[in-house]
DSSP file (Angstrom, degrees, kcal/mol; ACC not computed):
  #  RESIDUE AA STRUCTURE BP1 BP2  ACC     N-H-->O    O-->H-N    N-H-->O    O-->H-N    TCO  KAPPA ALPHA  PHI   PSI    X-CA   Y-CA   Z-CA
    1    1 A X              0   0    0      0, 0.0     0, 0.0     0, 0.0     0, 0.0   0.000 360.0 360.0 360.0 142.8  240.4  155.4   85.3
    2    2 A X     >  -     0   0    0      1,-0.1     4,-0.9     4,-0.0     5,-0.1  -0.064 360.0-120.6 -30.7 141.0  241.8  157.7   82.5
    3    3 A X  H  > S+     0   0    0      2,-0.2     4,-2.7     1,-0.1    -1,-0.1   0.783 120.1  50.9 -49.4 -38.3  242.5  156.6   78.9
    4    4 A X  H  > S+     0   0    0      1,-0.2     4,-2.4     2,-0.2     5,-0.3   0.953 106.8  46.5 -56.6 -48.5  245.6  157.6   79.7
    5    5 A X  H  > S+     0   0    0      1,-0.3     4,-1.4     2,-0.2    -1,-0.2   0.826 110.5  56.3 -80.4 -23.3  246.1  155.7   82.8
    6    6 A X  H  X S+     0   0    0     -4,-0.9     4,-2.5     1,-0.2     5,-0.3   0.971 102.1  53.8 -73.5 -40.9  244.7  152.5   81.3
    7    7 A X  H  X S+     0   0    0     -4,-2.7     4,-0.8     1,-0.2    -2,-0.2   0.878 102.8  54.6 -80.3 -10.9  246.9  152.3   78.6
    8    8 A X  H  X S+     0   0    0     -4,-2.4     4,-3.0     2,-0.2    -1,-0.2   0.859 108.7  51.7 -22.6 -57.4  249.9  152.5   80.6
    9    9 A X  H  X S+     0   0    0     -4,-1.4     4,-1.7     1,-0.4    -2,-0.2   0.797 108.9  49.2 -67.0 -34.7  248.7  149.7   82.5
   10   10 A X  H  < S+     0   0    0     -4,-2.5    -1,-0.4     2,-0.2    -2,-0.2   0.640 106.9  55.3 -80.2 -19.9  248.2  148.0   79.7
   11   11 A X  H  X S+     0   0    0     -4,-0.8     4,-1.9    -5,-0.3    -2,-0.3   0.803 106.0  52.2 -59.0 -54.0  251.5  148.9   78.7
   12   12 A X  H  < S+     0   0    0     -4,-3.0    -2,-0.2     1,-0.3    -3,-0.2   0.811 104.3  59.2 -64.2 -34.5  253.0  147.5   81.8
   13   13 A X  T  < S+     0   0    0     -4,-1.7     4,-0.4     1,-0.2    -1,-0.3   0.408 100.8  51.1 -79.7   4.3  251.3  144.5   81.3
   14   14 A X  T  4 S+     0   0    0      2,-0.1    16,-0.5    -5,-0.1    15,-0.3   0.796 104.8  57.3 -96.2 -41.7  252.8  143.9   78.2
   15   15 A X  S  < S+     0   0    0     -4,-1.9    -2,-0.2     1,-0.2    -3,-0.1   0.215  99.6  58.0 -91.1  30.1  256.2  144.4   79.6
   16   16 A X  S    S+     0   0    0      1,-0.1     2,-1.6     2,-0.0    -1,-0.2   0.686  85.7  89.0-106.0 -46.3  255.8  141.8   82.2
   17   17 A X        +     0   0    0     -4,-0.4    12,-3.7    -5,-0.1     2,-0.4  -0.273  61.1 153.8 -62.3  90.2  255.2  139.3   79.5
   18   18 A X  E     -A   28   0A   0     -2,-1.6     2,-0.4    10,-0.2    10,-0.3  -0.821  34.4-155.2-128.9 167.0  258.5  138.3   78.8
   19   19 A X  E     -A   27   0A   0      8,-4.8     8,-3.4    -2,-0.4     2,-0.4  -0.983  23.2-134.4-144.7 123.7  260.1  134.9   77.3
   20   20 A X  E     -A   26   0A   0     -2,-0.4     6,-0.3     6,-0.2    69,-0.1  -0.619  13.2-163.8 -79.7 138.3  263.5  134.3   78.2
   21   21 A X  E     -     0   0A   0      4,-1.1    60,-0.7    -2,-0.4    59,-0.5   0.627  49.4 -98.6 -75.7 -18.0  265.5  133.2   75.2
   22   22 A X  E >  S+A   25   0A   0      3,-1.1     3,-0.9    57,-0.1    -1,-0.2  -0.045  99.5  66.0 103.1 168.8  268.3  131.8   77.3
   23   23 A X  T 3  S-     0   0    0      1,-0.3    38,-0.1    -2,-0.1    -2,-0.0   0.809 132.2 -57.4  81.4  23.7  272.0  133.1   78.4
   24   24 A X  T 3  S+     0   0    0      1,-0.2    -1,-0.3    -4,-0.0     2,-0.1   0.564 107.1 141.6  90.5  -7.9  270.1  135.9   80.6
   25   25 A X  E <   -A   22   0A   0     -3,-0.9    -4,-1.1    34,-0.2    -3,-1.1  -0.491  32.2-174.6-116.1 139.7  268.5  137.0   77.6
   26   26 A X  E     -A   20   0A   0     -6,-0.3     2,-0.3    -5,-0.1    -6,-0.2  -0.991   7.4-172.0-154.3 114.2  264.1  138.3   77.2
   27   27 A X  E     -A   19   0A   0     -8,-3.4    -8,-4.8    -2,-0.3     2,-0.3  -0.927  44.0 -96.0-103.3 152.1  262.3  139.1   74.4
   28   28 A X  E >   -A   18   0A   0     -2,-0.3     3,-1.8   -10,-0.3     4,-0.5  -0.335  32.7-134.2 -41.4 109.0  258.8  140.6   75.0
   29   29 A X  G >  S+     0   0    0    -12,-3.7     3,-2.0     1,-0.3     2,-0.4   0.917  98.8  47.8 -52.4 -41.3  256.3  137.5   74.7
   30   30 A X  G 3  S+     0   0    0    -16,-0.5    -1,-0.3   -13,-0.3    -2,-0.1  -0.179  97.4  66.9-119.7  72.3  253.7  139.5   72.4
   31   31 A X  G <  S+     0   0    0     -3,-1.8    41,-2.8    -2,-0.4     2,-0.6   0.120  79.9  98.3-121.5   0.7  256.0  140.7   70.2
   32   32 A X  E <   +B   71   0B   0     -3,-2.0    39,-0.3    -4,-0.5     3,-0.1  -0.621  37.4 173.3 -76.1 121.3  256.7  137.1   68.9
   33   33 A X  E    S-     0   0B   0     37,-2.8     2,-0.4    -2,-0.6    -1,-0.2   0.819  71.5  -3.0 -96.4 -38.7  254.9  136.1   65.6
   34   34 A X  E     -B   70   0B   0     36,-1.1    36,-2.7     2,-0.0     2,-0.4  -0.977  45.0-151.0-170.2 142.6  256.9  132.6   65.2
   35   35 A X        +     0   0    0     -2,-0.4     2,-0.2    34,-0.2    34,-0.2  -0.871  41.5 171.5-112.3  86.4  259.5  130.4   66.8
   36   36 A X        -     0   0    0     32,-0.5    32,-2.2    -2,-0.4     2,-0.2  -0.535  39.6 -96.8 -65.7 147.0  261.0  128.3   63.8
   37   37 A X        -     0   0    0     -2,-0.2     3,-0.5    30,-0.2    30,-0.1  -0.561  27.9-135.2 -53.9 137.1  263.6  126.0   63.0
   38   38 A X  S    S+     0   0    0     28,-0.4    -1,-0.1    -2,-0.2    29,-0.1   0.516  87.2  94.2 -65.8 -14.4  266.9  127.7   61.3
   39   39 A X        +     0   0    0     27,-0.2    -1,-0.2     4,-0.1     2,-0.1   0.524  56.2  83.8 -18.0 -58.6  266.7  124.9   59.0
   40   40 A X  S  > S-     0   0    0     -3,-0.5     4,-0.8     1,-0.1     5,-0.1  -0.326  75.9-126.3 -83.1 156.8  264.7  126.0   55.8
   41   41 A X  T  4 S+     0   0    0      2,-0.2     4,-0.2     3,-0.2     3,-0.1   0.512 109.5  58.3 -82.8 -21.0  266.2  127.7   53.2
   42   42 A X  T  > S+     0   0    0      2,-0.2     4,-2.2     1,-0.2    -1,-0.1   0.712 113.1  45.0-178.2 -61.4  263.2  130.7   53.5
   43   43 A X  H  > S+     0   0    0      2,-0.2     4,-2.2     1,-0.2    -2,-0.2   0.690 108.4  52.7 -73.6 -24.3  264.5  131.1   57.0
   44   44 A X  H  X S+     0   0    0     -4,-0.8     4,-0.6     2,-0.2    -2,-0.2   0.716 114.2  43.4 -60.8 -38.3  268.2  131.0   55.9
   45   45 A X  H  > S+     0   0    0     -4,-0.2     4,-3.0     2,-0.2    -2,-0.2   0.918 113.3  56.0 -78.2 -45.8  267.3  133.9   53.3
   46   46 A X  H  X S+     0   0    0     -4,-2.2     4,-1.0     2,-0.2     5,-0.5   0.997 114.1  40.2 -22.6 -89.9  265.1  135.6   56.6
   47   47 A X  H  X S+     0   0    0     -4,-2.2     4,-1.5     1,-0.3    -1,-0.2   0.809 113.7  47.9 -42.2 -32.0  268.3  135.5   58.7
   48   48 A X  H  < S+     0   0    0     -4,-0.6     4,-0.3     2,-0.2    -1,-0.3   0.944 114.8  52.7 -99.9 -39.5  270.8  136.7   55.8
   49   49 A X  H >X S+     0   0    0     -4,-3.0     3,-3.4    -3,-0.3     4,-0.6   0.977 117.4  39.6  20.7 -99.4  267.7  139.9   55.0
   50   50 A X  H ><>S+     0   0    0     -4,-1.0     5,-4.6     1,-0.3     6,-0.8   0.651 113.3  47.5 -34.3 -40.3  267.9  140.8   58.7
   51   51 A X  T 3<5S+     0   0    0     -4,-1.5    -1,-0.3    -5,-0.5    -2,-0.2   0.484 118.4  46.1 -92.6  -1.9  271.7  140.5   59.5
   52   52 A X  T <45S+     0   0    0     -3,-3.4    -1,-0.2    -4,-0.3    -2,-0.2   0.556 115.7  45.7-104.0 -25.1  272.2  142.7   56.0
   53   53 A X  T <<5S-     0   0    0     -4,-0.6    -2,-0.2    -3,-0.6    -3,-0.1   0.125 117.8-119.1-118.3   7.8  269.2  145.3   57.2
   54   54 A X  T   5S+     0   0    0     -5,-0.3    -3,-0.2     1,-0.1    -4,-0.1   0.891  85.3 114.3  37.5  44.5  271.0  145.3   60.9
   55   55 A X      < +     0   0    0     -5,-4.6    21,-2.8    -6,-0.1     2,-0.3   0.115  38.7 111.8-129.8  25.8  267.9  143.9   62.6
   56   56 A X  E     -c   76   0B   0     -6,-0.8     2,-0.5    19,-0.2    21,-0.2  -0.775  50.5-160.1 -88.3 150.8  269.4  140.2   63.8
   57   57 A X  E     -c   77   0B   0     19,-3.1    21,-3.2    -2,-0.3     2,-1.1  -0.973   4.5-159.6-129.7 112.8  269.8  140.1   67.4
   58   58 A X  E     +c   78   0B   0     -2,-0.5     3,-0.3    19,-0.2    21,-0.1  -0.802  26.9 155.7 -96.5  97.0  272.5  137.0   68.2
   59   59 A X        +     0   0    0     -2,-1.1    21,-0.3    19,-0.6   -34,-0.2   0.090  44.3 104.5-135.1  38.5  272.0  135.8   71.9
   60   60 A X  S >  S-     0   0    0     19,-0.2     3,-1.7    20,-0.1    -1,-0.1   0.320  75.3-144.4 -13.4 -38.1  273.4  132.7   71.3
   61   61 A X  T 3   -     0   0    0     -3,-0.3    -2,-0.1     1,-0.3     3,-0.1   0.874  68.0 -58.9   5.2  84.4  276.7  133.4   72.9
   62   62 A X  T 3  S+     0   0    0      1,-0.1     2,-0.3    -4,-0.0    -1,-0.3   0.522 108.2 104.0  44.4  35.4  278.3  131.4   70.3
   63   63 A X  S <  S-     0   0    0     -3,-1.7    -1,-0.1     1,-0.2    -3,-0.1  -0.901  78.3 -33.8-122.5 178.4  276.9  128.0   70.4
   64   64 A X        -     0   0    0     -2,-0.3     2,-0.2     1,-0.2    -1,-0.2   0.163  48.4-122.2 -56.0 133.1  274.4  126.5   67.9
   65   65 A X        +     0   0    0      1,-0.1    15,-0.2    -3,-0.1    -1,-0.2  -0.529  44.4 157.7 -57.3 113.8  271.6  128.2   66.1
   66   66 A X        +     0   0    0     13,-4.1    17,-0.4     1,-0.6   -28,-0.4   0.463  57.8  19.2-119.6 -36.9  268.2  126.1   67.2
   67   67 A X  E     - D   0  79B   0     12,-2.6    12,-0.7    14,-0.2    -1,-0.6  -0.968  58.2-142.0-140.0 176.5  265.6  128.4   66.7
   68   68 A X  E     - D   0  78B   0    -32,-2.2     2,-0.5    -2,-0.3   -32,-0.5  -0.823  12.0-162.6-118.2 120.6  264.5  131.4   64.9
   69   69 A X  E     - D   0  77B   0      8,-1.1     8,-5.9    -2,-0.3     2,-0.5  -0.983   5.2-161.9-134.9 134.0  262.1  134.2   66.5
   70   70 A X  E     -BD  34  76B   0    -36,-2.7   -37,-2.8    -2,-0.5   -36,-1.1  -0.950  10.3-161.4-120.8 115.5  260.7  136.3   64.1
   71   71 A X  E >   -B   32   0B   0      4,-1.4     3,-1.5    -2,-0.5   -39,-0.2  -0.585  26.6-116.6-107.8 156.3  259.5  139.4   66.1
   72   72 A X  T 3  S+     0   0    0    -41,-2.8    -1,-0.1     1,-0.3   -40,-0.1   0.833 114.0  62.4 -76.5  -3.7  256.5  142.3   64.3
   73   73 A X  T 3  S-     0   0    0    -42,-0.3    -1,-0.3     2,-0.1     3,-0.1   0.460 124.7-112.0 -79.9  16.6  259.3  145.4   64.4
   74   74 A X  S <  S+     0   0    0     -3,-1.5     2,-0.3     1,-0.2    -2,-0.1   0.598  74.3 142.2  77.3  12.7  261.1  143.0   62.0
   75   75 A X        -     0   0    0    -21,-0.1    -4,-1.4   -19,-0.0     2,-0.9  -0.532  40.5-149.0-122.3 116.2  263.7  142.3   64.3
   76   76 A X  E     -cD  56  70B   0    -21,-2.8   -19,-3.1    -2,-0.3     2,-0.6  -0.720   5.1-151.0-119.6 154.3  265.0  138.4   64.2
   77   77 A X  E     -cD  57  69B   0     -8,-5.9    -8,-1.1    -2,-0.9   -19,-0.2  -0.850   3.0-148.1 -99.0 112.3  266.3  136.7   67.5
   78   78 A X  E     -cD  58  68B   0    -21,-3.2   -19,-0.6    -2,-0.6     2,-0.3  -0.378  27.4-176.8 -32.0 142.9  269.2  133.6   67.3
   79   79 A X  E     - D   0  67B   0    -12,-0.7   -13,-4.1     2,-0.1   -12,-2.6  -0.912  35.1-145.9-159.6 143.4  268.5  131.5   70.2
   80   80 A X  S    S+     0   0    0    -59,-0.5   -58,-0.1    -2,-0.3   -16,-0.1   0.622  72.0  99.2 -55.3 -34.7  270.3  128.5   71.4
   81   81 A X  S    S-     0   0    0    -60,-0.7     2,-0.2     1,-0.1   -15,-0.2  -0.200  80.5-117.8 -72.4 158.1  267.0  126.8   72.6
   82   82 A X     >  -     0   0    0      1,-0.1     4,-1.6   -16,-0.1   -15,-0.2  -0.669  29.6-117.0-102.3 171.1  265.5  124.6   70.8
   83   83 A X  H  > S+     0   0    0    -17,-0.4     4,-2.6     1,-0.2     5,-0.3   0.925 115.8  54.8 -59.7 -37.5  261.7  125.7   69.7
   84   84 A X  H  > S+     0   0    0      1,-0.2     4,-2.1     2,-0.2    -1,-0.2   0.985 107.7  52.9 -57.2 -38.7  259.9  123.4   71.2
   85   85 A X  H  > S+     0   0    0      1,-0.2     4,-1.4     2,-0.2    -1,-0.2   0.976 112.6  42.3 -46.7 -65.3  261.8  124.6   74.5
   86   86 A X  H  X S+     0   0    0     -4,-1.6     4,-2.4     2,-0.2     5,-0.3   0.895 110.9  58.4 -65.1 -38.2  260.9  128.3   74.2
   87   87 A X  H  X S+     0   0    0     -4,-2.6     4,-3.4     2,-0.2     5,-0.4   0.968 109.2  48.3 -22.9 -85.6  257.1  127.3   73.1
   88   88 A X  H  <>S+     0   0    0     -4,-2.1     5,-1.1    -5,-0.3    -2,-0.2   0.691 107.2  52.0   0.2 -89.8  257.0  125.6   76.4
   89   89 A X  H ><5S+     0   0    0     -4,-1.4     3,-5.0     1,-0.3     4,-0.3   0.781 112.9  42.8 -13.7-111.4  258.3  128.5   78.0
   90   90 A X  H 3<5S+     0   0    0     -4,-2.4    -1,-0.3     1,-0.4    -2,-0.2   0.665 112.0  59.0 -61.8 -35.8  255.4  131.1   76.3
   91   91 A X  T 3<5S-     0   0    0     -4,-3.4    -1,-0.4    -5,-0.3    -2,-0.3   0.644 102.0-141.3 -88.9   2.2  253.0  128.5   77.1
   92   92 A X  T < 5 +     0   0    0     -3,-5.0     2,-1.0    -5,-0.4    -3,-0.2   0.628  63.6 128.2  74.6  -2.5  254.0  128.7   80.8
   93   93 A X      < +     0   0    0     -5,-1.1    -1,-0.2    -4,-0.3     2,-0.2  -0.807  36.6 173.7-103.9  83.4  253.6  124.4   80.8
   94   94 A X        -     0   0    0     -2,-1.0     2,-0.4    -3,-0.1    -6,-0.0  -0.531  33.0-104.0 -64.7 144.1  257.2  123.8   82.4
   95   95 A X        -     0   0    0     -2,-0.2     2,-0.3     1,-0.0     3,-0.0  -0.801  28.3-144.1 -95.9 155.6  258.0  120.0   83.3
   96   96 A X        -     0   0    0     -2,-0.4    -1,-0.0     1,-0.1    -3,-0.0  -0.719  19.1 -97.6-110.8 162.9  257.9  119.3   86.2
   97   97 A X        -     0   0    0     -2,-0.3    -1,-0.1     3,-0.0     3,-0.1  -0.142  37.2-110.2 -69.6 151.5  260.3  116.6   88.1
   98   98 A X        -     0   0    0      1,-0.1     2,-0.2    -3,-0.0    -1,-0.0  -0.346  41.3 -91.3 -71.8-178.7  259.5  113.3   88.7
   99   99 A X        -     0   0    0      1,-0.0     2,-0.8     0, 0.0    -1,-0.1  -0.414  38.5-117.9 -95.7 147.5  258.9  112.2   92.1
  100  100 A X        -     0   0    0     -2,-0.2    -1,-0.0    -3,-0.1    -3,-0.0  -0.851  26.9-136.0 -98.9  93.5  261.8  111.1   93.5
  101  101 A X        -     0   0    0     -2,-0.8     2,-0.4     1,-0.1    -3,-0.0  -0.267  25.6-119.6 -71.3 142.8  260.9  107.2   94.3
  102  102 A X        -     0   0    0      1,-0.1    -1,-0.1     2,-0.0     0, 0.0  -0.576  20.5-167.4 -67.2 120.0  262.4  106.2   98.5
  103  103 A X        +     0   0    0     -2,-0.4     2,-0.4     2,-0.1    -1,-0.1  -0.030  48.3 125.4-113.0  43.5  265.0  103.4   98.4
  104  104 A X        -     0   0    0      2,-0.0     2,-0.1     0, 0.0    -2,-0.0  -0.757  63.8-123.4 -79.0 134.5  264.6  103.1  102.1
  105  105 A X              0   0    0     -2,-0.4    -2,-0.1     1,-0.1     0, 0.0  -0.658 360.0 360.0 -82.8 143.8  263.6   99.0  103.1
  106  106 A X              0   0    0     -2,-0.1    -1,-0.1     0, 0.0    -2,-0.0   0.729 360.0 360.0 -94.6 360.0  260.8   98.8  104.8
């Protein structure tokens, strides 16, 4: 293969990696540096930076701020989800359902 043609490929494979945020909504997995709480005052100053610099991205659709994704173009994402949720989610470890016990007599 080409130089060219590899890094395409590698390119493509980057944009496959994707972590939904919720609401329909995908950021690009390795563009993520950290999934915080909105909590801290650090991150409160983060968010009021971004939304001043036009690089917050709200995909919320209006209900509560749970986590923070702080992405490397500088870009920070609102998410509904809680972190632990979307972690999950990057880490590909979905739960799975419990077994559904029979209440059949035998």
């Amino acid at each position: 293969m080409r130089e060219d043609e590899i890094l395409m490929n590698e390119r493509d494979r980057d944009m496959r990696e994707i972590l939904n945020v919720g609401h329909g909504n995908a950021v690009v997995a390795n563009r993520i540096i950290a999934i915080v709480s909105p909590r801290s005052a650090p991150i409160k100053r983060l968010r009021k930076e971004a939304k001043q610099m036009g690089k917050i991205i709200d995909v919320t659709e209006g209900r509560q701020t749970r986590s923070v994704l702080i992405l490397d173009t500088g870009h920070v994402v609102l998410s509904a989800l809680m972190p632990a949720t979307l972690v999950a989610r990057l880490l590909g470890k979905r739960r799975k359902p419990k077994a559904v016990q029979s209440t059949e007599a035998a």
